[in-house]
N, C-alpha and C positions, 0 to 999 in steps of 0.2 A: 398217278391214279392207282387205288387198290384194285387188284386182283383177286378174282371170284373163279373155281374153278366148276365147269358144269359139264357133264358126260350125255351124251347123246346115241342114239341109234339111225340108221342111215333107212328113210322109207324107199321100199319097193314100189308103191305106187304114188301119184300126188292129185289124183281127182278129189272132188266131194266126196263122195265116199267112203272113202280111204279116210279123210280127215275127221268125218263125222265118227268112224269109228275109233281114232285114235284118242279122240275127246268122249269117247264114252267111258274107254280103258281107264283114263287120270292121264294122258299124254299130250301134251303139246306140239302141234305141225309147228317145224321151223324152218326159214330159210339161210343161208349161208353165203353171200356175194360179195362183188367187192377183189374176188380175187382171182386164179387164172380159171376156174370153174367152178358153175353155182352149184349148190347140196344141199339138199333137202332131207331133213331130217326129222325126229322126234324126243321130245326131253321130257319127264316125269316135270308135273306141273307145281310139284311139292319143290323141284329146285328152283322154281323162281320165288321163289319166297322172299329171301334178302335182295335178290335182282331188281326185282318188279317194285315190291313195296316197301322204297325206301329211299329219301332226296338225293341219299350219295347216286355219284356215276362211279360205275367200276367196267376193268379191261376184263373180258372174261377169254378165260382159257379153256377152249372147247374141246374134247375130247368123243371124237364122234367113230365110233369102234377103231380107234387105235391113230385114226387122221387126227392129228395136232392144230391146234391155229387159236390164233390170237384173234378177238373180234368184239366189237361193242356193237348194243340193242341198238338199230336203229328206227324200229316202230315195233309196236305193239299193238292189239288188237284186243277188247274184250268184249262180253256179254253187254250189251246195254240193259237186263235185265237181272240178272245173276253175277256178275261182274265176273265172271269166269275169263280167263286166260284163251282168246280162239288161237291167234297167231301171232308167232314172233318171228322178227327180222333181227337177221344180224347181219352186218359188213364188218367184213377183214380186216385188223389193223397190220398195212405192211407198212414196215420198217420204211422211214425216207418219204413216205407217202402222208399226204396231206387228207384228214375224214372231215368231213362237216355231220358235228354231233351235237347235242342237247344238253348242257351243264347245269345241274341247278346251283341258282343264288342263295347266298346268304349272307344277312347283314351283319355289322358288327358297329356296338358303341350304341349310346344311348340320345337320339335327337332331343335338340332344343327345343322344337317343336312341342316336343310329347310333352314335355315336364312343363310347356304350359296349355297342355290339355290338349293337346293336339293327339293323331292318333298315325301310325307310321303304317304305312301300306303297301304290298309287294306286288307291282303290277304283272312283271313279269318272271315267275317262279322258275324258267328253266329259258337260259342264254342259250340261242343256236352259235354254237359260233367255228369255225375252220383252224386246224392245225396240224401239224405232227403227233403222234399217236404218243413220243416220248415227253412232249409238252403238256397235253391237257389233263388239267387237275379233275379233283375230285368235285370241287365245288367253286365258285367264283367270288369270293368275298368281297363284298361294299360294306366299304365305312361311310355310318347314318350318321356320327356325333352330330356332324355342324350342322344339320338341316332344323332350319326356321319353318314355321306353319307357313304351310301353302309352297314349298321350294320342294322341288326332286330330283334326280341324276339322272341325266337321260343316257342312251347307247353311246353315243359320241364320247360321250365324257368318260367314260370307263377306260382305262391304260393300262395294255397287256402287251408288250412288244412280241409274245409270239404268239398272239390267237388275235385272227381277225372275226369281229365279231359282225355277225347276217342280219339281225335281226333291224328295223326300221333305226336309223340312226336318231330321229328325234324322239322316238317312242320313251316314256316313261318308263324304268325299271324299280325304283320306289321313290313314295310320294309322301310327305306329310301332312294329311289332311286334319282342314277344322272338324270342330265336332260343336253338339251343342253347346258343349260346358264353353267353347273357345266362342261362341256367338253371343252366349247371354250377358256378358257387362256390356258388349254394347248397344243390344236391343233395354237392356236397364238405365242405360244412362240417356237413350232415346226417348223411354217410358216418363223418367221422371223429367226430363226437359220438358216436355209438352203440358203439364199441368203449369208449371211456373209460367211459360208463356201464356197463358187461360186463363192465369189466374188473374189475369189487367183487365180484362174484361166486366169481371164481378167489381172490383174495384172502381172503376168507372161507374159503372152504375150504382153503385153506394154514392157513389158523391151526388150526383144528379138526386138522386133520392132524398141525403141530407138536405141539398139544395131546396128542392122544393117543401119540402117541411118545414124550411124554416120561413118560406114566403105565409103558406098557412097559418104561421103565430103571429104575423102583424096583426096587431088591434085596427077591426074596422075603422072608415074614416067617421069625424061626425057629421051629421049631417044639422 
């Protein structure tokens, strides 16, 4: 896993308050747990820039006036309006010790599906899953080649001998769904069956028709 390094300031207080003003500043409230004691602190919201907004996971190497520590984002918090940064968590990564964190997926190879118009779909963008701090990657790589329309990978299926992954074991992680273009030959071949079978019908009644037309041309009897 890449390593981010981000420096912090240790808050004197931790009410509302406090936090309202450290977010007026540009600062971020942060928590720190996970290890033999929690710290609350504050970080310039300008360093979560590569952090925050972006699929990699990285270890970040915290620096909080001069205390060292090893530690990954374990939630974050934003604006539902401004999408501003309110609070971030972190938990400690200690050596020997097992985290349950958030890895995002990515696919790799081109489905059979797609190339017959299908469209490839990522259900679940970020694997929770448990290990060692010296174990977990950056990202979780799935190979899509062989997936056929309508076939997906589920959790189960996924083979990591050292991350046990959390997340619902039958849950979809990607899928290759149909699309229009993969429905219409056979709403087409549907279309034009139904006239050819219809078309007996007009045909029948043309005979019936000839038939009696030609009863019409007998010359009267004489009488």
């Amino acid at each position: 896993m890449k390593t981010l390094s981000i420096s912090g300031t240790p808050r004197k207080s931790t009410g509302t308050k406090d936090a309202i003003t450290l977010r007026k500043s540009g600062n971020v409230p942060c928590v720190l747990y996970g290890g033999a004691d929690q710290l609350s602190f504050s970080v310039d919201e300008k360093q979560f820039s590569k952090l925050l907004y972006t699929p990699d996971a990285y270890l970040v190497s915290l620096d909080i006036n001069g205390k060292q520590a090893k530690a990954i984002v374990q939630d974050a918090q934003f604006d539902k309006i401004t999408d501003k940064i309110l609070h971030v968590d972190f938990i400690e990564a200690i050596p020997g010790k097992q985290l349950t964190v958030k890895i995002p997926v990515v696919t790799h190879g081109a489905p059979v599906g797609v190339k017959k118009g299908g469209k490839l779909q990522t259900k679940i963008r970020r694997l929770t899953v448990k290990g060692l701090v010296d174990d977990l990657p950056d990202h979780i790589t799935i190979e899509v080649g062989h997936l056929e329309l309508g076939e997906s990978i589920l959790v189960k299926e996924l083979d990591n001998n050292k991350l046990r992954f959390i997340d619902p074991q039958n849950a979809a992680v990607v899928t290759v769904r149909t699309t229009r273009e993969t429905e219409a030959p056979a709403a087409t071949a549907a279309t034009v069956a139904a006239p050819a079978a219809g078309a007996a019908a007009p045909a029948a009644g043309a005979v019936a028709s000839a038939a009696g037309a030609k009863k019409e041309e007998k010359p009267a009897a004489k009488k």
